[in-house]
Steps between C-alpha positions, in 0.01 A plus 500: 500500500635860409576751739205702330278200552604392854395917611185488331453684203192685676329838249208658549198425282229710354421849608719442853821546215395887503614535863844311421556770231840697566249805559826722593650459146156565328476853714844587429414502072140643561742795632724501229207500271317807669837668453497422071100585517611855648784563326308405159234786613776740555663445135148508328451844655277411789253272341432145447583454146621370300727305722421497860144332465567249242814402730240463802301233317787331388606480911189402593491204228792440566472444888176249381767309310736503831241355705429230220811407484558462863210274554646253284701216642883614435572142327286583242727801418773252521366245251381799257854675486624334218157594314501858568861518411390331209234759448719778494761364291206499253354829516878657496571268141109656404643842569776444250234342238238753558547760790411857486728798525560777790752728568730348217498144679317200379361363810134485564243255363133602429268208684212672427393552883828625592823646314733277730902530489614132527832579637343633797366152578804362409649628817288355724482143284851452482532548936211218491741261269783506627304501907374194340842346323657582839194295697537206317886504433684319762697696731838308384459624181490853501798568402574242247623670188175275298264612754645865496440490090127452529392794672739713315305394199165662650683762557617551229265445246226763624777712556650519095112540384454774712774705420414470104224724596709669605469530840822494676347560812284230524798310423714583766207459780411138362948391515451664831185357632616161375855536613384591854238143494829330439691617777223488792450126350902438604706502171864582544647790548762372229207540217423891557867569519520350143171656420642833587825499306271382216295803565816740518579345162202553327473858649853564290324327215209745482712786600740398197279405241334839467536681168573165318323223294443261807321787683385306805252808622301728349599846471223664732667195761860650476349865537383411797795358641675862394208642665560372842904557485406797380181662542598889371663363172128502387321695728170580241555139336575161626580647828177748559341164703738469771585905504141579575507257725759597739362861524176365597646270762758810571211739538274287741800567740384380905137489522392597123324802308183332652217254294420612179758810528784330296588686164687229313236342461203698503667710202567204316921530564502142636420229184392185595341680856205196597724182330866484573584884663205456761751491763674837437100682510495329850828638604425825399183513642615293819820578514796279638261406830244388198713326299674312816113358628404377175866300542398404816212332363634367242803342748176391741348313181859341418553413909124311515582258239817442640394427825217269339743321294750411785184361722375269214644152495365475185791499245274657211326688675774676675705566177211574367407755758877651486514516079162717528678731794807513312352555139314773667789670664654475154278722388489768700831553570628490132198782421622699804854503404411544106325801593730639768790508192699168705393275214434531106107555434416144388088542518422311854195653647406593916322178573191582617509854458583552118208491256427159394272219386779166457697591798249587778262166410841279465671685805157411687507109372876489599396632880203267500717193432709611806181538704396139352861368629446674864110334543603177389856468668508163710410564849595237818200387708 
């Protein structure tokens, strides 16, 4: 008899699983959420539309889609990993075969009810393959160079599809997300050392095949990277994002110009103000004290899976939980330090605060397979 076995794998059924929810966590992004619903009034001039109210009903529907998929028994998830990874594999090949345009990026694909961007699911699909490769793998083998190879592969593959989008991004969050899965699972240190170097290599690659026939990025990709070394080489063109930017988060100084008072954004300075620059309107509305208690969230959301993961002697179910926490600190970090000027502007949006349809309902799936892993965790009797 397993360990698992011999302590009684005892869950809650029916409607008693509401009160084993991880109720903390679910406060903790309502919050964040009333902070994107304000700030998305604030940028549309002090009214609802066009992007605070649609990004209400999207919460809403998308905390109905939490709940659902807490309810549901968190070995289901783990038997239907490999489909939905399948799934999204799919609709990111449909997206090359027949995916519409935005922004200059092929990545969206009309299904009639929704306009969904596959690579956002992708995130979230991969965490649940490799929880599950890592579940079933025996420990022994972790770091077996054939056992190694596999999940590199699902890495991988998602990975090169979404960055012929282009969406380099994207790409970098999913090698991230996946790399992290890998080393919470127990692979040795010895891989990510070589992993690295490879990395430093192919950084020297890009850097050196610019200008030439084997072009490994496109050009708007390398302005970028001249943007952040160098943000006043092109202060009205490539680098009028991140410029406008830091005066915003400059201006918001202590405590802020007040709610609705900043003038980046209200006079149209700040491009991009309710996706992927929502963050600098808070700062300069907020100030540093507003911009450090969104963080604070955020690092509450991040500490609540943790702490859920390490108490669940489930092996999916805690990787699970810690891909989902770590996927998610991913993403706001790399949008805080895009838009603060400490990394190049690579298109990641606030989660949970930037206007959305793809993100917030795949964000809110992610967190509801964590809350699915915390109801169902074994419990002793």
């Amino acid at each position: 008899m397993s360990y698992l076995e011999h302590n009684v794998k005892r869950v809650p059924t029916g409607l008693v699983k509401i009160l084993y929810l991880n109720w903390p966590l679910f406060l903790l992004i309502c919050a964040v959420a009333a902070v994107g619903f304000g700030m998305l009034f604030s940028v549309a001039g002090g009214s609802l539309q066009p992007w605070a109210e649609p990004q209400m009903k999207r919460f809403a529907l998308g905390a109905v889609l939490m709940f659902a998929t807490a309810m549901v028994p968190i070995w289901f998830w783990r038997n239907m990993a490999g489909v939905i990874y399948g799934i999204a594999l799919a609709l990111l090949v449909a997206v090359e075969v027949a995916g519409s345009m935005g922004m200059g990026a092929q990545r969206w694909i009309d299904l009639g009810f929704i306009r969904l961007q596959p690579s956002e699911l992708m995130k979230i699909a991969l965490v649940m393959m490799l929880a599950a490769y890592y579940d079933w793998l025996d420990i022994g083998k972790v770091s077996r160079p054939f056992w190694v190879l596999l999940p590199l592969i699902l890495i991988a593959v998602p990975t090169f599809l979404v960055l012929k989008q282009p969406d380099l991004g994207t790409a970098i969050l999913l090698i991230a997300g996946g790399g992290i899965v890998m080393f919470l699972a127990g692979v040795s240190w010895w891989y990510f050392i070589v992993v690295l170097g490879a990395g430093v290599g192919a950084v020297s690659a890009v850097l050196s095949s610019r200008g030439t026939d084997w072009q490994l990025l496109k050009d708007y990709q390398y302005r970028r990277i001249d943007t952040f070394l160098d943000p006043a080489s092109d202060p009205l063109g490539a680098g009028y994002h991140i410029t406008q930017s830091k005066i915003a988060l400059g201006s918001g100084g202590w405590t802020g110009r007040g709610f609705m008072q900043g003038t980046q954004s209200r006079l149209n300075f700040l491009p991009e103000k309710q996706t992927d620059f929502i963050f600098t309107t808070l700062a300069e509305e907020f100030g540093f004290v507003g911009g450090v208690s969104l963080l604070a969230l955020y690092v509450g959301i991040v500490a609540f899976c943790v702490f859920s993961a390490i108490t669940n002697r489930d092996r999916f179910g805690s990787l699970l939980t810690l891909g989902v926490g770590a996927t998610f600190f991913l993403f706001f970090s790399v949008n805080m330090a895009m838009v603060m000027g400490l990394a190049p502007v690579v298109g990641v949006p606030l989660p949970l605060v930037s206007y959305g349809g793809s993100a917030m309902l795949v964000l809110m799936i992610a967190f509801g397979l964590a809350q699915s892993a915390h109801v169902h965790r074994p419990r002793g009797r």
